[in-house]
FIKEKOL-46708 format. One line per field, with one value per residue: residue in one letter; x, z, y of N, C-alpha, C in turn. Coordinates in steps of 0.1 Angstrom, whole numbers. Atoms other than C-alpha are relative to their C-alpha. Layout:
N
nudren: c(A,...)
n_xx: c(X,...)
n_zz: c(Z,...)
n_yy: c(Y,...)
ca_xx: c(X,...)
ca_zz: c(Z,...)
ca_yy: c(Y,...)
c_xx: c(X,...)
c_zz: c(Z,...)
c_yy: c(Y,...)
end
This chain:
414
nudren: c(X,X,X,X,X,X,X,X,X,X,X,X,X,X,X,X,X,X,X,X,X,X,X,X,X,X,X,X,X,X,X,X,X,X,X,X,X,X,X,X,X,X,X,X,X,X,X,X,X,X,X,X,X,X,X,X,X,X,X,X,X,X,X,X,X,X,X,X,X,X,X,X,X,X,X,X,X,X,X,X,X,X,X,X,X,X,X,X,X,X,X,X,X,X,X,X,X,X,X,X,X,X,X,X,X,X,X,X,X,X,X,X,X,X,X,X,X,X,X,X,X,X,X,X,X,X,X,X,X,X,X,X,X,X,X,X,X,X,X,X,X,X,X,X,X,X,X,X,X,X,X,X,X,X,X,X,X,X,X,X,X,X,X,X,X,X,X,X,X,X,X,X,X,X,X,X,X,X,X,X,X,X,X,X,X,X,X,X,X,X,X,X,X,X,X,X,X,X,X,X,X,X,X,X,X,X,X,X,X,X,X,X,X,X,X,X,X,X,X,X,X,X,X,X,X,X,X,X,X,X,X,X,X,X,X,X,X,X,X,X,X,X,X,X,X,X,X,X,X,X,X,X,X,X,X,X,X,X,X,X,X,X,X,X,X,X,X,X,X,X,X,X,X,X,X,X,X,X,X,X,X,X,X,X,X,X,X,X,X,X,X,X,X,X,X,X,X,X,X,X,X,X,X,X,X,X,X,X,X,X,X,X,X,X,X,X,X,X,X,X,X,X,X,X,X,X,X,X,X,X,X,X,X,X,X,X,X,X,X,X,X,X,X,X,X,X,X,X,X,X,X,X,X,X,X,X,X,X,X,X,X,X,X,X,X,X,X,X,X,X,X,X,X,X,X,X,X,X,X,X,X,X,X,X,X,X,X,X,X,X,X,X,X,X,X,X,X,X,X,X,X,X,X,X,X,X,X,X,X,X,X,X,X,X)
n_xx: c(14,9,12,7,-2,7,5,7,1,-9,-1,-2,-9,-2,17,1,15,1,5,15,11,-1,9,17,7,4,12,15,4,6,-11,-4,-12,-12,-4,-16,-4,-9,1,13,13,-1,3,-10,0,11,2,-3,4,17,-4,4,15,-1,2,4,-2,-1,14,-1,7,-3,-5,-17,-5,-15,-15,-7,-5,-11,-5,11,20,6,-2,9,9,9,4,4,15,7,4,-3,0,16,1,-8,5,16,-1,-4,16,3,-10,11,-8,-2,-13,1,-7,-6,2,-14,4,-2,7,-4,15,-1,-7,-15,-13,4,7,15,4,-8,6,12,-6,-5,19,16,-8,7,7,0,-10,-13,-11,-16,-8,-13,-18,-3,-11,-2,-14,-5,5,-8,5,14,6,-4,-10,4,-2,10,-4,-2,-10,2,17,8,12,0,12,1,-7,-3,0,-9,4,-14,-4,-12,-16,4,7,-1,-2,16,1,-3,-20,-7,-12,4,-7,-6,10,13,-10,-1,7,1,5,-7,4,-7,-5,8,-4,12,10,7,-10,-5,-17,-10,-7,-10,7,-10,4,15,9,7,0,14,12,6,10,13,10,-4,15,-1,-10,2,-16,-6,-12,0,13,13,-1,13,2,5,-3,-15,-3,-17,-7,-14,-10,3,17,9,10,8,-1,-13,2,9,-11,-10,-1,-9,-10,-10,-6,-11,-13,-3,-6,-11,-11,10,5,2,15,2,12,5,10,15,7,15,-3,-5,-14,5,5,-12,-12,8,-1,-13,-4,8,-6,-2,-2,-10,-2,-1,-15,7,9,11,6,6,14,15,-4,-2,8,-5,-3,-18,-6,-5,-11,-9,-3,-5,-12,-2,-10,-13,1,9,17,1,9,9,10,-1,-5,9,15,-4,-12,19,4,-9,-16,-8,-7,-5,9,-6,8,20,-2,-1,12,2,9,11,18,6,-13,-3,-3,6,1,3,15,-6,0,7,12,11,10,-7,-4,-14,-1,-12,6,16,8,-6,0,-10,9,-2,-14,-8,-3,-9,5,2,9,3,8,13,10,-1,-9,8,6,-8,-2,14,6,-15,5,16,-3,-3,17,8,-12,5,15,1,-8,5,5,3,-5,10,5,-12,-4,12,-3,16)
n_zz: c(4,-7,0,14,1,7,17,-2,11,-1,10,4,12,12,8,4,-3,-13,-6,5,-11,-13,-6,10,-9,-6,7,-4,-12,-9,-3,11,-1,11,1,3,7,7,18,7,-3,-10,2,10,0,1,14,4,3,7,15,8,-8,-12,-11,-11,-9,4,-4,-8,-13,-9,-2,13,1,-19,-2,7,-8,-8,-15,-9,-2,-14,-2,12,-1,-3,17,7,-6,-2,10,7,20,-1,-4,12,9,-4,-3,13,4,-10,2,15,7,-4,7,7,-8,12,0,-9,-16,-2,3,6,3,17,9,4,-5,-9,3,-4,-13,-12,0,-11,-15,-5,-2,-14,-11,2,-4,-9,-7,-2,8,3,0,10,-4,-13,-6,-6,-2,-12,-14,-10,-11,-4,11,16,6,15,10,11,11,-9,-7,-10,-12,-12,-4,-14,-4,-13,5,11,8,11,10,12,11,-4,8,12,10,-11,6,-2,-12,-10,7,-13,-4,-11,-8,-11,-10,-5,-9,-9,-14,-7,-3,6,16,10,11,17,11,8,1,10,14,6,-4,11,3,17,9,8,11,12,-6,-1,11,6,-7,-10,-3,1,-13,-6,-10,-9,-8,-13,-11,-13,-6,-12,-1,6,14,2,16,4,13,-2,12,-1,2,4,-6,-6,3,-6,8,-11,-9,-4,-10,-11,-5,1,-15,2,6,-7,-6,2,5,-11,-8,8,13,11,-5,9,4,9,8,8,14,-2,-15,0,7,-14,5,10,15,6,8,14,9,6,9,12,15,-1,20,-1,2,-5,-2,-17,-6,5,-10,-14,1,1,-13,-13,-3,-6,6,5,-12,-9,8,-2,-13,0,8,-5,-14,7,9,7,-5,-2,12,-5,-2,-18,-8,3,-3,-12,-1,6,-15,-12,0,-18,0,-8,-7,-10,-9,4,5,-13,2,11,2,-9,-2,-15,-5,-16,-13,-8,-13,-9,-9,-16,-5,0,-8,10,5,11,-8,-8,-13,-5,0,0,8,11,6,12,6,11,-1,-11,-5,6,11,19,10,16,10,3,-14,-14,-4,3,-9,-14,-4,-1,-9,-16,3,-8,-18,-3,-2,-10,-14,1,-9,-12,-6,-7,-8,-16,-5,-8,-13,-9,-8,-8,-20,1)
n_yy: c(0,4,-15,-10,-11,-4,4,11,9,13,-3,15,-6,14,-2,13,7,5,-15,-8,14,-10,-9,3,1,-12,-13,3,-3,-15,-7,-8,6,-8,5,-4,9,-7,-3,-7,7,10,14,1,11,8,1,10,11,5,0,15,6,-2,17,-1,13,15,9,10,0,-4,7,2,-13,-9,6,-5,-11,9,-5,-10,7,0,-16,-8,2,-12,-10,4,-1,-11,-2,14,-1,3,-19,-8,1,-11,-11,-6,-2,-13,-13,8,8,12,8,16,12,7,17,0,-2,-15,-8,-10,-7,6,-13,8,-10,-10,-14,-4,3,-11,-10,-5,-2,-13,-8,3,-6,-14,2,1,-12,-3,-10,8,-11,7,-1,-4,10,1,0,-1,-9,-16,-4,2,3,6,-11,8,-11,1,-12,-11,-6,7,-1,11,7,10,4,9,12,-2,10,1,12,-4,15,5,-6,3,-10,-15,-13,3,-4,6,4,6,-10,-1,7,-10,-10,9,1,-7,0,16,10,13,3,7,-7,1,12,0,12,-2,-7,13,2,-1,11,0,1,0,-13,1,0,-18,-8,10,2,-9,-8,12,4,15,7,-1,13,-1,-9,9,-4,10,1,-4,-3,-15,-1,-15,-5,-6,-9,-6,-20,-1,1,15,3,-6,4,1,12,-6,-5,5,8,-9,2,12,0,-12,2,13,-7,-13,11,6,-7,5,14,10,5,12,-5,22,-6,-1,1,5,13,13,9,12,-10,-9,9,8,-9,2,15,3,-1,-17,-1,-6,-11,-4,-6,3,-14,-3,6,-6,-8,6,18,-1,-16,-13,-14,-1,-4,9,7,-8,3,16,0,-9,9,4,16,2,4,9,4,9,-8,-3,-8,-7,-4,-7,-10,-11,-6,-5,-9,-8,-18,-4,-14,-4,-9,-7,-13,-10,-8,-8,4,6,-12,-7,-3,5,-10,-12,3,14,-2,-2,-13,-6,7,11,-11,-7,-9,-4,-2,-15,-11,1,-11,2,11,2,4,7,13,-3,13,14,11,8,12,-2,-8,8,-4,5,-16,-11,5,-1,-16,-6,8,-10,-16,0,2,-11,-18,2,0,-17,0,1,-6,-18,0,4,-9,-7,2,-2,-9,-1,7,10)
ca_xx: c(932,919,906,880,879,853,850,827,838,856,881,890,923,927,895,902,873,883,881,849,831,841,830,793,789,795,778,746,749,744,782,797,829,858,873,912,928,961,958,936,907,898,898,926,935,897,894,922,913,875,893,893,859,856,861,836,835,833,803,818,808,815,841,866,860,878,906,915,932,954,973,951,916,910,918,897,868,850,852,836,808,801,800,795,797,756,760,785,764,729,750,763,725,719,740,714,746,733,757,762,780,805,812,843,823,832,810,811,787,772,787,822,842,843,832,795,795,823,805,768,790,805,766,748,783,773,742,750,771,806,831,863,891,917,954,954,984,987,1020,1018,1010,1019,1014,985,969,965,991,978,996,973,970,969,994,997,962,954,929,920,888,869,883,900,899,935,928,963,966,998,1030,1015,1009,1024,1019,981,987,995,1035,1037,1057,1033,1051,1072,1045,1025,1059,1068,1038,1041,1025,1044,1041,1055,1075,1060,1062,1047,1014,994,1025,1039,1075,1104,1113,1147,1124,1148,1146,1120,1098,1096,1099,1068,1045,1049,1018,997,973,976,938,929,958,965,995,1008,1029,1035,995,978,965,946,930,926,944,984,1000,1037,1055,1086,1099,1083,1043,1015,978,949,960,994,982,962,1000,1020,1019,1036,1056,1072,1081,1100,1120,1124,1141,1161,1165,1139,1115,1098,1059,1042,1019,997,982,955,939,902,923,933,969,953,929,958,982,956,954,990,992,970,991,1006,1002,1033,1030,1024,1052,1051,1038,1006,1005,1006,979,955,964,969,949,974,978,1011,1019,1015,1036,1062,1061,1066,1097,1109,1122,1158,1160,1141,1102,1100,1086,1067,1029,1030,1059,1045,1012,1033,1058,1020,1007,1037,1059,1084,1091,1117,1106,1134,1119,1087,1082,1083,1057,1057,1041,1023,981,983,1009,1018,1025,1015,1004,1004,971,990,987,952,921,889,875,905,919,953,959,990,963,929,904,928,913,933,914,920,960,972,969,995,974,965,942,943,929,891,871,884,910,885,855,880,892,855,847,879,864,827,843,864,832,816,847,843,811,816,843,828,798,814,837,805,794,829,827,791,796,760)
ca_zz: c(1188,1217,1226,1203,1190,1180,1144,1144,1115,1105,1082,1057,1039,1009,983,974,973,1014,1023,1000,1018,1052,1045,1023,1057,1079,1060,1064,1099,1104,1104,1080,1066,1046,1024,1011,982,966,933,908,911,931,931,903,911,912,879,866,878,862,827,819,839,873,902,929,947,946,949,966,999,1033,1044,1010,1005,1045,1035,1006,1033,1045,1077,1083,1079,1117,1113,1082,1094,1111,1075,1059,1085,1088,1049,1031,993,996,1011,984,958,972,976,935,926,951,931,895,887,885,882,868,883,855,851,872,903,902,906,876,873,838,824,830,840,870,857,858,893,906,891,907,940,942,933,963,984,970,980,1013,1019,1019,1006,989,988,958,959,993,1006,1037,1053,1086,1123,1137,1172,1171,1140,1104,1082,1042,1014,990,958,984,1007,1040,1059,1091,1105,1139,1136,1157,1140,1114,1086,1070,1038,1021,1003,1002,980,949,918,935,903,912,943,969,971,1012,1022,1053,1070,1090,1105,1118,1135,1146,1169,1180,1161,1142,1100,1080,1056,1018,996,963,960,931,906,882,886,866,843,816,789,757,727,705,730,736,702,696,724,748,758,753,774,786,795,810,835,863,887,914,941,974,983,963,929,913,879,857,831,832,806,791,790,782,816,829,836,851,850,878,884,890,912,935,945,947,986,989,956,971,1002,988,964,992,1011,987,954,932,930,910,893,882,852,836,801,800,833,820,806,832,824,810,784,777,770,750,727,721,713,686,649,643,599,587,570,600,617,661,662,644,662,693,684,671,697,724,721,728,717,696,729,751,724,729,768,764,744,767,795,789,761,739,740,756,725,746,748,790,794,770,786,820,808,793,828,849,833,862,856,873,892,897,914,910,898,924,936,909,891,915,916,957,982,1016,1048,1065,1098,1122,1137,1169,1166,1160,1179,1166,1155,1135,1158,1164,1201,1202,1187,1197,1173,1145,1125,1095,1065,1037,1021,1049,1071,1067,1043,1012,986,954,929,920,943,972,976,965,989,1019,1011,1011,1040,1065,1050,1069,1101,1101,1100,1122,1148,1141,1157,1181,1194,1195,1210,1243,1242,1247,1272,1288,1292,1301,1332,1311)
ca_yy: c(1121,1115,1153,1160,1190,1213,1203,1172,1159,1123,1126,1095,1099,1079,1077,1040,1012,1007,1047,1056,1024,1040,1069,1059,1044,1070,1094,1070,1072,1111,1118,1146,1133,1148,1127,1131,1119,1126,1123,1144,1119,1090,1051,1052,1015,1003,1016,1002,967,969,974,937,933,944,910,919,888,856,830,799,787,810,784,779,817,827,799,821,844,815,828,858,838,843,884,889,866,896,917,891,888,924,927,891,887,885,928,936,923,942,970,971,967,994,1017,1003,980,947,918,881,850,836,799,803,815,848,881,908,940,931,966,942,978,1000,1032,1029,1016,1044,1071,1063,1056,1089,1104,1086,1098,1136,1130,1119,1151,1141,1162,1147,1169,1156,1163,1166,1149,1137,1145,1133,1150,1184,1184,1165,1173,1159,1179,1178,1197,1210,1234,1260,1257,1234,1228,1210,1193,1180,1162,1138,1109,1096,1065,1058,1038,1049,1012,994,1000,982,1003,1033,1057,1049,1065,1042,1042,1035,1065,1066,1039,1060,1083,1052,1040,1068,1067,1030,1013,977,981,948,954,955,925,921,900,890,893,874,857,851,823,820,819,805,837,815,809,851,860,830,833,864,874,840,829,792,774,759,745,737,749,725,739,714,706,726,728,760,758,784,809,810,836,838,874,880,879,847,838,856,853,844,808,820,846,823,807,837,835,803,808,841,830,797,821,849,813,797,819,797,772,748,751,720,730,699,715,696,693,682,647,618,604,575,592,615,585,565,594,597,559,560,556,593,598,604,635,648,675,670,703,696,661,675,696,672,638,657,693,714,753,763,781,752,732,761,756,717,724,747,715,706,672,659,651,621,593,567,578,573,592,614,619,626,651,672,673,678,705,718,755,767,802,822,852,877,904,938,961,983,956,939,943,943,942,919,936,971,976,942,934,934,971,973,964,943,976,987,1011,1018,1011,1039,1061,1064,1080,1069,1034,1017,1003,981,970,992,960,932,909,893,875,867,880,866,887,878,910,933,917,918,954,969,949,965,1001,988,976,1007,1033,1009,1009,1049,1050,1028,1044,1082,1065,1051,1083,1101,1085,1084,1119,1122,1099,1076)
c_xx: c(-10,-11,-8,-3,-14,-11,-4,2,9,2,6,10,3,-17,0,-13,-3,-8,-15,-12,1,-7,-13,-4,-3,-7,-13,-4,-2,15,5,15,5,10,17,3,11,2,-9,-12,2,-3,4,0,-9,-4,6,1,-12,9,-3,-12,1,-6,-10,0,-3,-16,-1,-6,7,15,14,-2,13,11,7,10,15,6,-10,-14,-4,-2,-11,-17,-12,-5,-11,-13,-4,-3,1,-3,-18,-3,5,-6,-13,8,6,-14,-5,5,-2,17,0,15,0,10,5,-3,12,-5,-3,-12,2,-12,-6,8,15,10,-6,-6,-13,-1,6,-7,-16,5,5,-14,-5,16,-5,-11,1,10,17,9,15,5,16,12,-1,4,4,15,6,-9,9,-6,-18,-8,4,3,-3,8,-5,3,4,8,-6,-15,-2,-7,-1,-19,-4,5,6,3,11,1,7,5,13,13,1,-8,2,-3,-17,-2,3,19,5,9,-7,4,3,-6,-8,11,4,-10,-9,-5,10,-4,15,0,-9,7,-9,-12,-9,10,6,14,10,1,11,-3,19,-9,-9,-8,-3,-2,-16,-10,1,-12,-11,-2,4,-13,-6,11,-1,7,-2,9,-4,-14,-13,4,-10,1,-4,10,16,2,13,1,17,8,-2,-15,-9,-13,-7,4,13,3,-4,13,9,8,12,13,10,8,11,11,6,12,12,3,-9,-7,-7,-15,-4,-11,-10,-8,-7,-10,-14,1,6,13,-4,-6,12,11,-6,0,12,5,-2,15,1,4,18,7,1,9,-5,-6,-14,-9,-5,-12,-12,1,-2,-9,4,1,14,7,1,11,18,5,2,13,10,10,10,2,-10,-10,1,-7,-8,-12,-1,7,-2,-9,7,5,-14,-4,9,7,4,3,7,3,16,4,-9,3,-6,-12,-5,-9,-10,-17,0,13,0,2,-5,-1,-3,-12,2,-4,-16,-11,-10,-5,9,5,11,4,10,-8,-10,-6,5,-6,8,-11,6,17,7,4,7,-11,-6,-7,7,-12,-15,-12,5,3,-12,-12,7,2,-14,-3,6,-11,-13,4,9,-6,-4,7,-5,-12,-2,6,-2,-16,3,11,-10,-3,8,-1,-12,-2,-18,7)
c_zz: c(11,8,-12,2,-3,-13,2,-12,-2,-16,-4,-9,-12,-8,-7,4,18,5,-5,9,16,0,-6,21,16,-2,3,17,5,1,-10,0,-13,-9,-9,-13,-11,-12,-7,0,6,-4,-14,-6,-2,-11,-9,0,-5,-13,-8,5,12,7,7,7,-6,3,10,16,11,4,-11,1,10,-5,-12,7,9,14,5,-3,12,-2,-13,-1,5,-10,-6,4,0,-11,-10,-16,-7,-3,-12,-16,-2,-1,-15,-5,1,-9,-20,-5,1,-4,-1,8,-15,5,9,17,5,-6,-7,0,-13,-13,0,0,6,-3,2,17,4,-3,7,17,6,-4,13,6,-3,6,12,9,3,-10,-3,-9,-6,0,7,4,13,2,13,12,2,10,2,-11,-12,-9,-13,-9,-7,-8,9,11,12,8,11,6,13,5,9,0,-9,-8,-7,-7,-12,-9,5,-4,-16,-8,1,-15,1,8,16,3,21,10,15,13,14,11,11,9,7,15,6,-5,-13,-17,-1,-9,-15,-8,-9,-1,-13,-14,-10,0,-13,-6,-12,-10,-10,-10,-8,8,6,-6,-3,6,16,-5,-4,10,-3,5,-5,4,10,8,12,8,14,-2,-8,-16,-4,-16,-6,-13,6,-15,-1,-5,-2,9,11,-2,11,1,17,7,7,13,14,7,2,15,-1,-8,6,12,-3,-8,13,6,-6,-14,-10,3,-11,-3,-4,-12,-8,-9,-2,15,-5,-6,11,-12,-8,-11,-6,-5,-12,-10,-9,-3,-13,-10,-3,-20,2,-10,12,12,19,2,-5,2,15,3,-1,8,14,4,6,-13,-6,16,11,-4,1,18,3,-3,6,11,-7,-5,-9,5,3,-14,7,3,15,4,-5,9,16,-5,-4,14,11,-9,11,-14,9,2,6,5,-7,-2,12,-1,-9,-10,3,1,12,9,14,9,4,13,5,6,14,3,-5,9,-4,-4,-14,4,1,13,5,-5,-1,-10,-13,-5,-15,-10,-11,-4,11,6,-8,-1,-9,0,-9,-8,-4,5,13,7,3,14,13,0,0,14,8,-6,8,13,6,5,15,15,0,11,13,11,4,7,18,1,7,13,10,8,7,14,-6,2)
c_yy: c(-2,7,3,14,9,-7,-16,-16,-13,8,-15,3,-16,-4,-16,-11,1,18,4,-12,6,7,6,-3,6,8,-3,0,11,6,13,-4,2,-15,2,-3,9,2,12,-5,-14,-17,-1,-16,-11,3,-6,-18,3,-1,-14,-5,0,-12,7,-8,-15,-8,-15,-1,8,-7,1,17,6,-12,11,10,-5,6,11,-4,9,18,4,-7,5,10,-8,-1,9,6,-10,9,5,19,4,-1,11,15,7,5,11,12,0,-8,-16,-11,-16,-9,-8,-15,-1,3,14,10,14,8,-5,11,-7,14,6,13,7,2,13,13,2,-3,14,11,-4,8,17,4,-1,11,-1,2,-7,8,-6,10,6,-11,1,3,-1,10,9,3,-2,-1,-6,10,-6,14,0,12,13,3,-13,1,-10,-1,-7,-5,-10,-13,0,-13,0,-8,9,-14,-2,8,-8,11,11,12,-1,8,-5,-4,-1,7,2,-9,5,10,-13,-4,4,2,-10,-9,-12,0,-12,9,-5,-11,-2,-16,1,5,-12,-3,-1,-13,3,-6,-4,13,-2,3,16,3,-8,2,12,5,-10,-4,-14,-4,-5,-8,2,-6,-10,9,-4,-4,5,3,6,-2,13,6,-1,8,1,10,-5,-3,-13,-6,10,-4,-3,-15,3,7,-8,-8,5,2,-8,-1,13,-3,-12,8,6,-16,-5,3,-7,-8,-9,2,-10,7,-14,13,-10,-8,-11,-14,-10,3,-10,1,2,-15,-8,5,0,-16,-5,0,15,-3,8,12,10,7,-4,10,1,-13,1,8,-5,-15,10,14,10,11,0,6,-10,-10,5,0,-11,-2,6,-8,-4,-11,1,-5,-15,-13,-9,7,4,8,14,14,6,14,12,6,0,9,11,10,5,20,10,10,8,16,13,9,9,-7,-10,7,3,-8,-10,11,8,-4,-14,6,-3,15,4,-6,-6,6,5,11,-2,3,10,12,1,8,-3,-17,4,-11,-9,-7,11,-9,-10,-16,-4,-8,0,4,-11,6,3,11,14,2,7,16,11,-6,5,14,-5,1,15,12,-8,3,16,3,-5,5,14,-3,-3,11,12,-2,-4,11,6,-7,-14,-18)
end
């Protein structure tokens, strides 16, 4: 990439939130830019998360938000500054989709699904002249150029740059299935390997407790694992638990399985009750028409499904109200592995930011930036992911730019 060619144009393969942000902001800069996308239509995966209410970001302070990034904080604290939650908000508005701030923190448009937004986003990109060119599949380099199979037969391309925002290896019938690996290797540069993020793991559910309560929600609780504890929704399925608090520990919980084969959740059903409240409760005088499943309910304010996840630790229910009131807000779950990218919402790994530069460049290939879950790292789900992945798609365009400005003036001698 490093002879430009003729053709002036940037091309952006991959039409996902990271690539159409790329190339919205190219486009505003004066550039003309092609955009790719293998499927029959675009931003598959950003439509299927809006479904339950599209996350756009978060609301917390600057500070807790970048820890959500845990090891790559320091690599993703440039995205955040070059497009805060503050930009991504002005920029839904921008696009007539205002949006609300739940009681959780979190930023939804008020339409609560992507559709409105992605359809006046792909109008202002119309508008701004770039062309996106669906089932066109990348397939690699030939002698330089970008090699795309399309309805028509093989086509390549040798523009002045180029934005790859091909996603991870999560969700792959979405479109993102990772097969590009190999091409990026082949020409030097270091992809981690794919691991699922944002999934839900396994537990040996007994047969009542699936036949009774897959697919119940759990909230609020609130998930312990070593130092940290995340409140919020847990859910049981058939093949263990899932759900946003769940998510926000998947990190940590994956690599302890990946280590030693399982591990241990704490869950406390009712979070918003001390130990001491909560035991006082259970001391009271229990009538004795009453069955445990309908004391538990009214002493202690649990759901039949959290009553069903109590029942679920090996023995009988503890009868002292103290030990009680512990065994409520500690139940260990034992974790014993997660569920794989197929059904994961977003993926670990991709390219190392060894191999990229502060711009997003691929140091073995000039002209070439990388955008969004390409890069080896992860959020959770809340915002955070989403945020982050729009935010690589800005610094990408902007790398773009910077990079065909001081090539100009490389070969100008200015």
């Amino acid at each position: 990439m490093t002879d430009l060619s003729p053709d002036p144009s940037i091309h952006v393969v991959g039409a996902g939130p990271a690539g159409l942000m790329a190339a919205e902001r190219l486009a505003q800069a004066g550039r003309k830019v092609v955009v790719h996308e293998r499927m029959p239509s675009v931003a598959r995966k950003f439509l299927m998360a809006g479904r339950g209410g599209l996350n756009l970001t978060h609301s917390e302070d600057a500070g807790a938000f970048l820890g959500r990034y845990d090891d790559r904080s320091a690599a993703v604290a440039p995205w955040l500054e070059a497009f805060t939650a503050a930009d991504l908000i002005e920029w839904a508005e921008g696009l007539g989709q205002p949006v609300f701030t739940g009681s959780s923190g979190r930023v939804f448009p008020r339409a609560m699904k992507a559709s409105p937004l992605l359809r006046a986003w792909l109008a202002r990109l119309a508008d701004l002249g770039v062309e996106i060119r669906t089932r066109s599949v990348w397939t690699g380099w030939r002698d330089g150029e970008l090699a795309f199979d399309t309805p028509h037969g093989e086509r390549l391309e040798r523009p002045a740059a180029v934005v790859l925002a091909l996603g991870g290896a999560s969700w792959p019938r979405l479109g993102s299935q990772g097969e590009w690996t190999g091409w990026i290797e082949a020409a030097g540069a270091t992809v981690a390997p794919f691991r699922p993020a944002n999934a839900g793991f396994d537990v040996d559910w007994s047969p009542i407790l699936i036949e009774r309560f897959a697919g119940q929600p759990l909230k609020p609780v609130a998930l312990t694992f070593g130092d940290t504890t995340v409140r919020g929704e847990m859910i049981l399925t058939r093949y263990g638990v899932e759900g946003g608090a769940v998510y926000a520990l998947s990190q940590p919980l994956r690599e302890a399985i990946t280590t030693v084969g399982s591990t241990t959740l704490t869950v406390d059903l009712r979070p918003d009750l001390s130990l001491e409240a909560l035991s006082e409760r259970l001391a009271k005088p229990r009538k004795a028409k009453d069955s445990t499943t309908n004391w538990l309910r009214k002493a202690a304010g649990l759901s039949p499904a959290a009553i069903g996840l109590l029942r679920e630790i090996p023995g009988d229910l503890p009868t002292g109200a103290d030990k009680l009131a512990r065994r409520i807000k500690a139940v260990r779950l034992k974790l014993t592995g997660m569920q794989g990218l197929d059904r994961a919402i977003s993926s670990a790994g991709g390219v190392t930011f060894d191999a990229v530069d502060e711009r997003l460049m691929l140091t073995a290939l000039p002209g070439v930036f990388v955008a969004g879950e390409m890069l080896d790292w992860e959020a959770p789900t809340g915002g955070y992911l989403l945020q982050a992945t729009m935010a690589s798609g800005v610094v990408a365009a902007n790398g773009v730019l910077d990079w065909l400005a001081t090539s100009a003036s490389a070969r100008t001698g200015a």
